[in-house]
N, CA, C and O atoms as a DFTB+ gen file, in Angstrom:
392 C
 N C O
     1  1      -9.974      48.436     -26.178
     2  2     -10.010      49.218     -24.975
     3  2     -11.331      49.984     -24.943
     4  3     -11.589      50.884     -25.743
     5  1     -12.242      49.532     -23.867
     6  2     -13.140      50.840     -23.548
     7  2     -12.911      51.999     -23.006
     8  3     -12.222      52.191     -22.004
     9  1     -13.443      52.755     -23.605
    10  2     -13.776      53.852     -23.357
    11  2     -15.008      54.727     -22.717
    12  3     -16.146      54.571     -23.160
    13  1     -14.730      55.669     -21.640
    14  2     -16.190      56.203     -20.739
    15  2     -16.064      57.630     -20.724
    16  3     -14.979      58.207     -20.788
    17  1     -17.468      58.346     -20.617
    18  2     -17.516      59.861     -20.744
    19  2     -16.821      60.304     -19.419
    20  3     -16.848      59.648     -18.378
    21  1     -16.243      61.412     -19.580
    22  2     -16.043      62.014     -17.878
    23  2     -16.525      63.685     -18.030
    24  3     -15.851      64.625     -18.451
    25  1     -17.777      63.678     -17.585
    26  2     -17.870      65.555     -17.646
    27  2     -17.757      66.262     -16.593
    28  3     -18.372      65.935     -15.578
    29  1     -17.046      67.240     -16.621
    30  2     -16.591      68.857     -15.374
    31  2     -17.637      69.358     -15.792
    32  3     -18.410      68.983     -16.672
    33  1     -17.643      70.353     -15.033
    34  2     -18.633      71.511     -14.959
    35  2     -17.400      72.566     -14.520
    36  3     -16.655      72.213     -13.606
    37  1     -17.163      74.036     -15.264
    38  2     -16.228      74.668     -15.051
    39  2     -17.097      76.015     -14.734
    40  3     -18.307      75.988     -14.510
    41  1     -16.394      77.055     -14.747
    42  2     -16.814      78.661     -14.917
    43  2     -15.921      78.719     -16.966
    44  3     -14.927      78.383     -17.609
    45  1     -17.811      79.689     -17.108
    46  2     -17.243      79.420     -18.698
    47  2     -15.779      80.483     -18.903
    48  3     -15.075      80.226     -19.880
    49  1     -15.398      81.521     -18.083
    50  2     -14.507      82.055     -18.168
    51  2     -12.671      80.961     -18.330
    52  3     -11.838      80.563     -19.145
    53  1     -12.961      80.977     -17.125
    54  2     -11.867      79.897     -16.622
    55  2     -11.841      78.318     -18.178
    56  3     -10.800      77.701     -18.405
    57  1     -12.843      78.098     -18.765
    58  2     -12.995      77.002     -19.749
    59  2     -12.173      77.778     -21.148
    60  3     -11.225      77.173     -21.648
    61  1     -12.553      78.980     -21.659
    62  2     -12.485      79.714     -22.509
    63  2     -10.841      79.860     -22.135
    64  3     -10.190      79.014     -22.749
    65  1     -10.224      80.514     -21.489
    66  2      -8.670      81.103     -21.488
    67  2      -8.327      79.606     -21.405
    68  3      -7.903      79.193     -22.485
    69  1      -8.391      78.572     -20.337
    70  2      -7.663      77.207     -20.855
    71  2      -7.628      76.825     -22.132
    72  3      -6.627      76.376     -22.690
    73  1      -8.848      77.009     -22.702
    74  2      -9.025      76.552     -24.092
    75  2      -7.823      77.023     -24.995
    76  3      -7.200      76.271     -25.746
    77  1      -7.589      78.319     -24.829
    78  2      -6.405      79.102     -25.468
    79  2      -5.198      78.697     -25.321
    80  3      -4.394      78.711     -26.253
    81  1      -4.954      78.343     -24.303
    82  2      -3.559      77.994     -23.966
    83  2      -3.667      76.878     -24.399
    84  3      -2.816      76.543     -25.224
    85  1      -4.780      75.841     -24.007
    86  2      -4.100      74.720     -24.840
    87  2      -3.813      74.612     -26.271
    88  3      -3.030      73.792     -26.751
    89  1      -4.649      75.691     -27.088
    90  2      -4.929      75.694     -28.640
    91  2      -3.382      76.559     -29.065
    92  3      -2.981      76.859     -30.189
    93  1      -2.750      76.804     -27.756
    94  2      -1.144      77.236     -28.305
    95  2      -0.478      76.322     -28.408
    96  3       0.408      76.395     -29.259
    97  1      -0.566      75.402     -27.818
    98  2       0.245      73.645     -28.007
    99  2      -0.126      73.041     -29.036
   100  3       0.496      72.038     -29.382
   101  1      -1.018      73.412     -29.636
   102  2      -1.843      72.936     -30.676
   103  2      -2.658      71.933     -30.096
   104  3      -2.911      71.154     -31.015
   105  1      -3.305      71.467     -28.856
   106  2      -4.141      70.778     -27.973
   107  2      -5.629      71.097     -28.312
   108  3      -5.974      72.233     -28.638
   109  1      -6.497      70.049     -28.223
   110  2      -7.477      70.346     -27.774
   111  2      -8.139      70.228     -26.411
   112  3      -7.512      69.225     -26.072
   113  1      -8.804      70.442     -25.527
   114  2      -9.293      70.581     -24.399
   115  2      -9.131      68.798     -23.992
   116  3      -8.410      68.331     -23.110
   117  1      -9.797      68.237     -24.685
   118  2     -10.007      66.714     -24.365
   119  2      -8.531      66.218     -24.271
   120  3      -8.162      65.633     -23.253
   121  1      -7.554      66.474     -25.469
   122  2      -6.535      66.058     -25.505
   123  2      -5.673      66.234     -24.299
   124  3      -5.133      65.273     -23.750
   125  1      -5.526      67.667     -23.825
   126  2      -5.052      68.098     -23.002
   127  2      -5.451      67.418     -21.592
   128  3      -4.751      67.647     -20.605
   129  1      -6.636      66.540     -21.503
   130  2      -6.923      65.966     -20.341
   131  2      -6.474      64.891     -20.381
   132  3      -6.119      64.426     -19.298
   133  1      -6.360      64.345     -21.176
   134  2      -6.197      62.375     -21.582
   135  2      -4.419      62.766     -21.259
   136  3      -3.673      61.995     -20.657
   137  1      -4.042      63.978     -21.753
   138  2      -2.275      64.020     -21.212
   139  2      -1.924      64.121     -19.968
   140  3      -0.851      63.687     -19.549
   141  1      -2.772      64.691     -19.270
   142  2      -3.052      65.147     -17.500
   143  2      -3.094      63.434     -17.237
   144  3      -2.084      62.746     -17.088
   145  1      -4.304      62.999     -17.220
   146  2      -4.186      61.876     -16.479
   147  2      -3.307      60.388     -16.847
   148  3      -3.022      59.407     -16.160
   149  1      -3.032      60.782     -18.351
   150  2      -1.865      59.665     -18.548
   151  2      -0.684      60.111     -17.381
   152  3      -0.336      59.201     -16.629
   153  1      -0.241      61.047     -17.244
   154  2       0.816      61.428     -16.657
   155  2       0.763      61.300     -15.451
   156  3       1.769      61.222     -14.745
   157  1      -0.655      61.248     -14.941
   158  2      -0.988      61.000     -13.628
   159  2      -0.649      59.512     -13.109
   160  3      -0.236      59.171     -12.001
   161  1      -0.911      58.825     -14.104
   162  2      -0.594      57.368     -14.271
   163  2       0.287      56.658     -14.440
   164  3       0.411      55.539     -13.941
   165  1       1.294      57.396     -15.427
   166  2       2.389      57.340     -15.230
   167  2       3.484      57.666     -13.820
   168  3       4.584      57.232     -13.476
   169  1       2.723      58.444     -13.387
   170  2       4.141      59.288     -12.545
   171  2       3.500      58.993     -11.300
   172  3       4.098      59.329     -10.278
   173  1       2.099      58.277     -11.176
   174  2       1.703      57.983      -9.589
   175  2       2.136      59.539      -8.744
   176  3       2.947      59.591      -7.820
   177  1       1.322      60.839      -9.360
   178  2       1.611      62.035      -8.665
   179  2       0.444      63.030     -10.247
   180  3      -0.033      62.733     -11.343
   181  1       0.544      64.568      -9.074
   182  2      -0.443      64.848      -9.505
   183  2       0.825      66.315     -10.224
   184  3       1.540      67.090      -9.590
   185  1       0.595      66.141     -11.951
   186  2       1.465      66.658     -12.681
   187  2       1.274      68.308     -12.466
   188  3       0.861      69.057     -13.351
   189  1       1.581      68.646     -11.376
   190  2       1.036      70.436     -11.729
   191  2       2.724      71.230     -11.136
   192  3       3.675      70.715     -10.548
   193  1       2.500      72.590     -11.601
   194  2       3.833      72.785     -11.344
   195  2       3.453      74.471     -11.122
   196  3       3.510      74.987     -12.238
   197  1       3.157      75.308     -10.272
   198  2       2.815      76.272      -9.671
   199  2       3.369      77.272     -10.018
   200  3       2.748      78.271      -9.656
   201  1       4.565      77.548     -10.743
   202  2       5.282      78.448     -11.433
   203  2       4.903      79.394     -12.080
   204  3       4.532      78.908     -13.148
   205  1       4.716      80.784     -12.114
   206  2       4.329      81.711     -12.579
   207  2       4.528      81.972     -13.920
   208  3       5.666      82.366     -14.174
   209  1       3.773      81.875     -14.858
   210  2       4.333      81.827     -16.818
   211  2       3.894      83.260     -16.922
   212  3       2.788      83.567     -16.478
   213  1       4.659      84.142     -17.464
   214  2       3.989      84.843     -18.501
   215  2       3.065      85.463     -19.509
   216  3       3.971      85.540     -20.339
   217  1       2.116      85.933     -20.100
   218  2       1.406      85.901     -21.085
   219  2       2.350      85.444     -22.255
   220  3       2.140      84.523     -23.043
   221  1       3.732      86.514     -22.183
   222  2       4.272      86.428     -23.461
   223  2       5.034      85.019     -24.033
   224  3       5.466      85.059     -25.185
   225  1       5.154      84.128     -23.464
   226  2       5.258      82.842     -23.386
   227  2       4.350      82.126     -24.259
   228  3       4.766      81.149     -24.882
   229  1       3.243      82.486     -24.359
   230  2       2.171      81.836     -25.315
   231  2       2.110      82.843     -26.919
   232  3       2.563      83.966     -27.144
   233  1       1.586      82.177     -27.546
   234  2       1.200      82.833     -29.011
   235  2       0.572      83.985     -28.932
   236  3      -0.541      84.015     -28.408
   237  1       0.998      84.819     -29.294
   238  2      -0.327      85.837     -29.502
   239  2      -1.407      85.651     -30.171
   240  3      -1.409      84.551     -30.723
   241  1      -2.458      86.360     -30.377
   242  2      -3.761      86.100     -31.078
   243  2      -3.640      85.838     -32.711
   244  3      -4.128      84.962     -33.424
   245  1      -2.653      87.141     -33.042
   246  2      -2.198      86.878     -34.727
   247  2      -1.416      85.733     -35.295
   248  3      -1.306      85.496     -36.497
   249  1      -0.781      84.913     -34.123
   250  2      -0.051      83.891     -34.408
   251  2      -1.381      82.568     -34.393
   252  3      -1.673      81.740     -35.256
   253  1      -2.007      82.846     -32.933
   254  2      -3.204      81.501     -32.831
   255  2      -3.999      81.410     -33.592
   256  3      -4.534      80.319     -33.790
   257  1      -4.310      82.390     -34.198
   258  2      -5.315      82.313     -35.777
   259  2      -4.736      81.589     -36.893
   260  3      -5.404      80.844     -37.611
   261  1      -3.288      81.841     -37.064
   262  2      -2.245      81.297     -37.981
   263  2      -2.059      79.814     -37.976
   264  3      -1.928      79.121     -38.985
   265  1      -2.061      79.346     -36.582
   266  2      -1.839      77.860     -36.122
   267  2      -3.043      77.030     -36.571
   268  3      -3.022      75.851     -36.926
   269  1      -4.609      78.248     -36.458
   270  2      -5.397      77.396     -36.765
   271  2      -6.063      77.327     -37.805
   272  3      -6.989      76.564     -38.078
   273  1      -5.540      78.227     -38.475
   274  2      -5.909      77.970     -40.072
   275  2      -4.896      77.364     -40.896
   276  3      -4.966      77.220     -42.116
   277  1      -4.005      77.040     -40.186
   278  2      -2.508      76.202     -40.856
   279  2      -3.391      74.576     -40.407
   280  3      -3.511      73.773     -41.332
   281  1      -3.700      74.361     -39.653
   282  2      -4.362      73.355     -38.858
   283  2      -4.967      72.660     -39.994
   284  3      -4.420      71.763     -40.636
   285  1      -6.503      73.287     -40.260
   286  2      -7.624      73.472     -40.754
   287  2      -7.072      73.310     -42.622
   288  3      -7.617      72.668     -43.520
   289  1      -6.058      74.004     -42.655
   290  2      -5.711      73.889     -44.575
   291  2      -5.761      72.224     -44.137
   292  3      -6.676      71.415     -44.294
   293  1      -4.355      72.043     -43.502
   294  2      -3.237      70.356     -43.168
   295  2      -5.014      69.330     -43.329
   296  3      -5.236      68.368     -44.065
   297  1      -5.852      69.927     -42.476
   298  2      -6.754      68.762     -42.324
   299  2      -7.961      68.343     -43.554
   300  3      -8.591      67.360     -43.944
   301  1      -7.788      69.895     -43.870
   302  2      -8.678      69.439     -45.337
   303  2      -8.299      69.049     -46.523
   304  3      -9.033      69.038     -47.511
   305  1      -6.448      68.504     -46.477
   306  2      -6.170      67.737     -47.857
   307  2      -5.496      69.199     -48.174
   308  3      -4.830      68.884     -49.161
   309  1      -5.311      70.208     -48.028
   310  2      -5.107      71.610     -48.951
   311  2      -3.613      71.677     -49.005
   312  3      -3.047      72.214     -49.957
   313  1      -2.945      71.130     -47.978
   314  2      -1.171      71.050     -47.814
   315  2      -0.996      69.885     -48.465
   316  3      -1.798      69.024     -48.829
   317  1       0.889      70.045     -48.616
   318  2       1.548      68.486     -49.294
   319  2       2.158      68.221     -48.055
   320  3       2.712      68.899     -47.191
   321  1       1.806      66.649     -48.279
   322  2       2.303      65.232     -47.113
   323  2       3.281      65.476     -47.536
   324  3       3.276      66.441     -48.300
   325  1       4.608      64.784     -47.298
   326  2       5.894      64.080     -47.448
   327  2       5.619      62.621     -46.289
   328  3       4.898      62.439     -45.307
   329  1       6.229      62.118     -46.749
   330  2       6.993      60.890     -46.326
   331  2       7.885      60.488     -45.352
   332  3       7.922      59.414     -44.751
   333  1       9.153      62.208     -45.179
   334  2       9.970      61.600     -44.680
   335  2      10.479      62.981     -44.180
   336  3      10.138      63.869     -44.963
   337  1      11.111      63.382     -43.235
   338  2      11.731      65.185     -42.952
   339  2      12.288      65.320     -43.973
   340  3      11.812      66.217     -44.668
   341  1      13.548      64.534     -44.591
   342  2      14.315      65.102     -45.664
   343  2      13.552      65.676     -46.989
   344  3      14.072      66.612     -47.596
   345  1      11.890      64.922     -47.592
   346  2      11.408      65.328     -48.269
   347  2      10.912      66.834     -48.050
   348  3      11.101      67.836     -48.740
   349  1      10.306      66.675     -47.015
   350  2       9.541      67.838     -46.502
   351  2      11.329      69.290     -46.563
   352  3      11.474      70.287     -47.270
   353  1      12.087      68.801     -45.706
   354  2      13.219      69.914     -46.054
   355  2      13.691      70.212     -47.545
   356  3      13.776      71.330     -48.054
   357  1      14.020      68.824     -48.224
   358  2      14.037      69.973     -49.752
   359  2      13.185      70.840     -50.649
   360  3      13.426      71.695     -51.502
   361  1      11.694      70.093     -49.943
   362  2      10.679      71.350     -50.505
   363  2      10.363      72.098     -49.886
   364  3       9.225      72.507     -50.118
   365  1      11.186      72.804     -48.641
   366  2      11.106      73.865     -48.436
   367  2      12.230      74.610     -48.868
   368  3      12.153      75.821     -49.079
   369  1      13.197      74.000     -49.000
   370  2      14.190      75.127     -49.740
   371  2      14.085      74.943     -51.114
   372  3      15.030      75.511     -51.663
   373  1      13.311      74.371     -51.943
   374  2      12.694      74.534     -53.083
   375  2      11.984      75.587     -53.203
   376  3      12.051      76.366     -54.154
   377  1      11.243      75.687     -52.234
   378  2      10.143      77.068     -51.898
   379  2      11.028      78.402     -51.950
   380  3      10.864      79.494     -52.494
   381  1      12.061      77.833     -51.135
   382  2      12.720      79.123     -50.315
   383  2      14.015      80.077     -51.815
   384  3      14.614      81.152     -51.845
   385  1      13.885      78.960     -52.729
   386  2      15.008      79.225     -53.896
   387  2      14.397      79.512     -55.008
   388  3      14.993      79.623     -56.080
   389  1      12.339      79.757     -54.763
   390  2      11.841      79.862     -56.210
   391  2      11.914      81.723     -56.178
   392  3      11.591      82.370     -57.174
């Protein structure tokens, strides 16, 4: 499958707070677009939903720092894989019983 650049031009304000919200999904900006227009593609309609959210709905700052240095350990090898949920659940209540 090829692949082609697509660049916006935004207000850096408006780029910066999206950025956040998506980095609460654990998204990145790009990601978050390739999901927009799959869905667009999927659903032959334009995925938006006008509904008024909250701030408190999203992570706070002390949590989004958390996500992304939990991120950042996972990606540099620093966490343990498992295999399977059940592995991953008995070593956490291994954790949780030391």
């Amino acid at each position: 499958m090829s692949t082609s650049t697509f660049n916006v031009r935004l207000d850096d304000e408006l780029r910066t707070q999206a950025t956040q919200i998506f980095e609460g999904y654990g998204l990145s900006p790009t990601q978050a677009i390739k999901l927009f227009f799959n869905q667009v593609v999927a659903t032959k309609s334009i995925p938006l939903n006008f509904d008024y959210k909250k701030d408190e709905f999203f992570p706070n700052l002390e949590t989004q720092q958390a996500i992304v240095a939990a991120r950042q350990e996972y990606q540099s090898g620093k966490l343990p894989r498992y295999s399977s949920a059940d592995d991953a659940m008995t070593a956490m209540a291994e954790l949780a019983n030391e």
